[in-house]
Biotite code that builds the C-alpha atoms (Angstrom):
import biotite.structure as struc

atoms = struc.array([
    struc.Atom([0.000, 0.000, 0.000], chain_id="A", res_id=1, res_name="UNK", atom_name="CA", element="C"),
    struc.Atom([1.026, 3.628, -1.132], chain_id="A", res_id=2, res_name="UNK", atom_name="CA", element="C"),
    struc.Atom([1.297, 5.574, 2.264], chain_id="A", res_id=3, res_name="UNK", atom_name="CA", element="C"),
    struc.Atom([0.746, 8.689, 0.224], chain_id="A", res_id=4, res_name="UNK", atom_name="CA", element="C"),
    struc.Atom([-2.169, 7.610, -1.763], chain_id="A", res_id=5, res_name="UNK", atom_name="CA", element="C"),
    struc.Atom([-3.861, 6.465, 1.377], chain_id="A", res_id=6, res_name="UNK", atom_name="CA", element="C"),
    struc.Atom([-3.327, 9.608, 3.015], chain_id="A", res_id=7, res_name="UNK", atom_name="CA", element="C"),
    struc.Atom([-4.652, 11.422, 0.016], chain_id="A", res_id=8, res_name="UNK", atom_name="CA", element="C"),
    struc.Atom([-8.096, 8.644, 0.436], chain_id="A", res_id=9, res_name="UNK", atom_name="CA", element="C"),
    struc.Atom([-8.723, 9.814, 4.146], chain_id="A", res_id=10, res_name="UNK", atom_name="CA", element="C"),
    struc.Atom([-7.968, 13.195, 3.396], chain_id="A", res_id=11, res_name="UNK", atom_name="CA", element="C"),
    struc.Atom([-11.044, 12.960, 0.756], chain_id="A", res_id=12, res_name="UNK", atom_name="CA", element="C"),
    struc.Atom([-13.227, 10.573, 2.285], chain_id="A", res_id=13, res_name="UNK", atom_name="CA", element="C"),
    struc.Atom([-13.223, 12.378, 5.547], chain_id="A", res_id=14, res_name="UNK", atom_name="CA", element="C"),
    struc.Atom([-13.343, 15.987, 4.191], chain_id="A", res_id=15, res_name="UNK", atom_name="CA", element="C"),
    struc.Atom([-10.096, 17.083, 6.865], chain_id="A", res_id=16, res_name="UNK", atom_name="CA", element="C"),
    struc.Atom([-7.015, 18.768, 4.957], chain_id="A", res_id=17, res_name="UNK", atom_name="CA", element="C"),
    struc.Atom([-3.722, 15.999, 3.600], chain_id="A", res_id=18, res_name="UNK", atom_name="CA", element="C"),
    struc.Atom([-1.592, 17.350, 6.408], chain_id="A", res_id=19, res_name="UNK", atom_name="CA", element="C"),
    struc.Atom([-4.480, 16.863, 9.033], chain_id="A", res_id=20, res_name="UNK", atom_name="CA", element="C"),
    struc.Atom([-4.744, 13.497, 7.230], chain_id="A", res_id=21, res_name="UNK", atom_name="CA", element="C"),
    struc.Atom([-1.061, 13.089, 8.408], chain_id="A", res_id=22, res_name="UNK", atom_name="CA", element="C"),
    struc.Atom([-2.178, 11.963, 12.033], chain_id="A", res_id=23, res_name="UNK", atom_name="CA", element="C"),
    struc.Atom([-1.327, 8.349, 11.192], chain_id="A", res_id=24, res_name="UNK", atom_name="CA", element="C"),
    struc.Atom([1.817, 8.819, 11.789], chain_id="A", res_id=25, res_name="UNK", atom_name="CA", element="C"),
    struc.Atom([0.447, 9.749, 15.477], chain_id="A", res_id=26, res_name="UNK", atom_name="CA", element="C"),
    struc.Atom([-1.684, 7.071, 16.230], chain_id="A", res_id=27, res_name="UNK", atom_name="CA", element="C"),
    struc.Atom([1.315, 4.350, 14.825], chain_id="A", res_id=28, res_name="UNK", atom_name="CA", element="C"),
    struc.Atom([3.325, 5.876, 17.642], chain_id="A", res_id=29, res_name="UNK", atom_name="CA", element="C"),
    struc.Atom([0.492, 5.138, 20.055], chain_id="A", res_id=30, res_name="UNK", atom_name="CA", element="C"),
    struc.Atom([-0.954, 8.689, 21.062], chain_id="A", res_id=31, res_name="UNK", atom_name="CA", element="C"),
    struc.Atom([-4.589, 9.231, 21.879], chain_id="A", res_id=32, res_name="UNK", atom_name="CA", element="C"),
    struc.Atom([-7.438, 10.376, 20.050], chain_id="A", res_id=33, res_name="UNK", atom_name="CA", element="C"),
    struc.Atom([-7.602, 12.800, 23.191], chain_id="A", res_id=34, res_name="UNK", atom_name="CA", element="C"),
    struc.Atom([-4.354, 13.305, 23.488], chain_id="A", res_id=35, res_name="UNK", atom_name="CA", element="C"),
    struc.Atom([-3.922, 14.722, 19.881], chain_id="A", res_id=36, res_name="UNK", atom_name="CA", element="C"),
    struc.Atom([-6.729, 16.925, 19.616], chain_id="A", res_id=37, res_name="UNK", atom_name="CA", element="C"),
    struc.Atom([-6.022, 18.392, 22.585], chain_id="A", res_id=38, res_name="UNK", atom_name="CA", element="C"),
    struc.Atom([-2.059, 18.781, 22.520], chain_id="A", res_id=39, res_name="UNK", atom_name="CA", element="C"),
    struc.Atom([-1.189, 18.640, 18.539], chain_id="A", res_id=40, res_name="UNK", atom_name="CA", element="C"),
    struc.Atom([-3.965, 20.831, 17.334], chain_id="A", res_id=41, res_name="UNK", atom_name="CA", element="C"),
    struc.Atom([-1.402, 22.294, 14.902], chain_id="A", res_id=42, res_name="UNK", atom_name="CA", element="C"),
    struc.Atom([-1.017, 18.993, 13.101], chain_id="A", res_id=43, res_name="UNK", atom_name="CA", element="C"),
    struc.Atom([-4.066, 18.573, 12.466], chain_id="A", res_id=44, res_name="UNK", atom_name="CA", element="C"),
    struc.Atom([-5.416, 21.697, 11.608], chain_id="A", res_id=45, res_name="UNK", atom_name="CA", element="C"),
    struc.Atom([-7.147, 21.542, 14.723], chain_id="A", res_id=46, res_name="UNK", atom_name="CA", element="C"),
    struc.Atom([-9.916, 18.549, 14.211], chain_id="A", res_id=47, res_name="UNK", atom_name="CA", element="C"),
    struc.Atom([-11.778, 17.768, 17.081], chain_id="A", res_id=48, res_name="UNK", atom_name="CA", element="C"),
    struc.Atom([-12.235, 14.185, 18.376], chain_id="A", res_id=49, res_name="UNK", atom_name="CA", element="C"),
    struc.Atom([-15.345, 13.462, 16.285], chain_id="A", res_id=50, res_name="UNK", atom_name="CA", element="C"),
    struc.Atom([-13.053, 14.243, 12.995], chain_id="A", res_id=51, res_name="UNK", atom_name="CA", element="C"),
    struc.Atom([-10.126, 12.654, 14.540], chain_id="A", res_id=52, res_name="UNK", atom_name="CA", element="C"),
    struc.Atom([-12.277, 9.427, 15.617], chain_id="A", res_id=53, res_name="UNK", atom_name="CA", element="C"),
    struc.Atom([-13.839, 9.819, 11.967], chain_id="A", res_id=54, res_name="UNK", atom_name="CA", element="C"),
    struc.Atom([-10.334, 9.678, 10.646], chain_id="A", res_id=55, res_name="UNK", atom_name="CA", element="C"),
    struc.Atom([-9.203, 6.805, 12.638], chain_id="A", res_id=56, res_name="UNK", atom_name="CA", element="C"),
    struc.Atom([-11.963, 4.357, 11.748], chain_id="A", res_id=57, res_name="UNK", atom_name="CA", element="C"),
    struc.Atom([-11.360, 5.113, 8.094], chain_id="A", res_id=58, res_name="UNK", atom_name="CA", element="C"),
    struc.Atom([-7.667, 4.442, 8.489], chain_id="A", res_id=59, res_name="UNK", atom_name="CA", element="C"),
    struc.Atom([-8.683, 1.221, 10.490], chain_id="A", res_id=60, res_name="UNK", atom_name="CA", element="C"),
    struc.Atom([-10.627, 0.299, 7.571], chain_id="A", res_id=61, res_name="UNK", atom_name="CA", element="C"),
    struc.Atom([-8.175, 0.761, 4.628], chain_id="A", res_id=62, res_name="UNK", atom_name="CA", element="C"),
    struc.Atom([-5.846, -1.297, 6.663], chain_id="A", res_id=63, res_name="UNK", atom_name="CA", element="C"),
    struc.Atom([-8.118, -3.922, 6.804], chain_id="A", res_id=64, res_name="UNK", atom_name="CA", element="C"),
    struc.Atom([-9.041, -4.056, 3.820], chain_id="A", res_id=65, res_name="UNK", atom_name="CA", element="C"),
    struc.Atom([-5.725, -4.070, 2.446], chain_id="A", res_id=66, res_name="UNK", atom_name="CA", element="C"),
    struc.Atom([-4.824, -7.120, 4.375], chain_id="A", res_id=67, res_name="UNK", atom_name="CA", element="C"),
    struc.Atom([-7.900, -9.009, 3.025], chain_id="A", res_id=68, res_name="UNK", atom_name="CA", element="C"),
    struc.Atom([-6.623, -7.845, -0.697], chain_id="A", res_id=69, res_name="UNK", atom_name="CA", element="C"),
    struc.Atom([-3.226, -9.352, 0.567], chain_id="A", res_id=70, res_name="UNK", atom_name="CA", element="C"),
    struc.Atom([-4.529, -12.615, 1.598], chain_id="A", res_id=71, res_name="UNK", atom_name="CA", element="C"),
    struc.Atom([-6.746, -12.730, -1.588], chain_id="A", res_id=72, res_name="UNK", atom_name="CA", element="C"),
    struc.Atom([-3.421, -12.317, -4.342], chain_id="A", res_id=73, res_name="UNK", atom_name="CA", element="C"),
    struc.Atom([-1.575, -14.500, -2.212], chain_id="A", res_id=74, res_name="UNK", atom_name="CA", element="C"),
    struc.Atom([-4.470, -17.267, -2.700], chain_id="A", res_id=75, res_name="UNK", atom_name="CA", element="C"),
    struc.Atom([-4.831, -16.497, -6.326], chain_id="A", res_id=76, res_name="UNK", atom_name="CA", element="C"),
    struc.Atom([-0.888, -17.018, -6.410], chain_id="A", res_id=77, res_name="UNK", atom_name="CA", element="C"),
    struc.Atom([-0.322, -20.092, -4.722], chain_id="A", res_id=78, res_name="UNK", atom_name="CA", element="C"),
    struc.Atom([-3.404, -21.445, -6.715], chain_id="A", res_id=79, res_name="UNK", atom_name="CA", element="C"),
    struc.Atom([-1.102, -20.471, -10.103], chain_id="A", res_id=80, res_name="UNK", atom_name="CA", element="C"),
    struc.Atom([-4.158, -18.060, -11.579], chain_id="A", res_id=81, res_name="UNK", atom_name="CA", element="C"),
    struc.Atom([-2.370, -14.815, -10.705], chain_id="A", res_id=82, res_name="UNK", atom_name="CA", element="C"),
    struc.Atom([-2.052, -13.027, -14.038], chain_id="A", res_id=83, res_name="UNK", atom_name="CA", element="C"),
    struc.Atom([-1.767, -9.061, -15.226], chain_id="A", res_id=84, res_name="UNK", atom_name="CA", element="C"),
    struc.Atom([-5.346, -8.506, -15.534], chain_id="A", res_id=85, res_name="UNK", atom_name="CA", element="C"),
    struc.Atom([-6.243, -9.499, -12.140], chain_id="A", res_id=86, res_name="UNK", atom_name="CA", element="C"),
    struc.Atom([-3.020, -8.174, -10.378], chain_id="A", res_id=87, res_name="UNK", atom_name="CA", element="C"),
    struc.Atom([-4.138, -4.837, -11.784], chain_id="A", res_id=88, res_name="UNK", atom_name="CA", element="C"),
    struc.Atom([-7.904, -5.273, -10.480], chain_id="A", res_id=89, res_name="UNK", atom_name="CA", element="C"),
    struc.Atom([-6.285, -6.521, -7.322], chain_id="A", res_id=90, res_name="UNK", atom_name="CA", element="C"),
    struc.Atom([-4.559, -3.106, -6.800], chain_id="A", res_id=91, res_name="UNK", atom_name="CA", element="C"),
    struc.Atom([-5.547, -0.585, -4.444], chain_id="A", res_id=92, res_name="UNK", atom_name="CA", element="C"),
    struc.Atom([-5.461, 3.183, -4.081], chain_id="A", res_id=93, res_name="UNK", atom_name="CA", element="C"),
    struc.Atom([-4.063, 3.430, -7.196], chain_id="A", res_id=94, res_name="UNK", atom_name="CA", element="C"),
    struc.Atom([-6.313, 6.520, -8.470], chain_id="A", res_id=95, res_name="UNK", atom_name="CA", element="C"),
])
């Protein structure tokens, strides 16, 4: 997964600016929904915790899902199907 593609996804999908989008790199160091709106308002562009929380469950869910498109090319792989066509369908946040 692009970092920078999915950063530019949650910045769209959740309507916040790409720097306030940057607040993965936050929550992958373990800080607080709480703890960042309160004490690192400027990078996020000051989001409250409903944005934040908005943010969060969105990044949860790219994550997931890019671990079920994982398991799913490794399948068609092992299986000996995997060609160009559906490695390219396969691909995500490619636009």
């Amino acid at each position: 997964m692009d970092a920078v593609s999915m950063i530019r996804h949650l910045s769209r999908d959740c309507a916040v600016p790409e720097p306030a989008a940057q607040t993965v790199a936050l929550w992958d160091e373990g800080t607080t929904i709480p703890f960042i709106a309160c004490y690192r308002k400027e990078r996020t562009g000051s989001l409250d915790e409903t944005r934040l929380r908005a943010l969060a469950e969105r990044l949860q869910y790219y994550r997931e899902l890019e671990q079920r498109r994982e398991t799913i090319v490794s399948t068609i792989e092992n299986l000996g199907k995997m060609n160009p066509e559906l490695r390219a369908g396969t691909a995500l946040f490619q636009r």
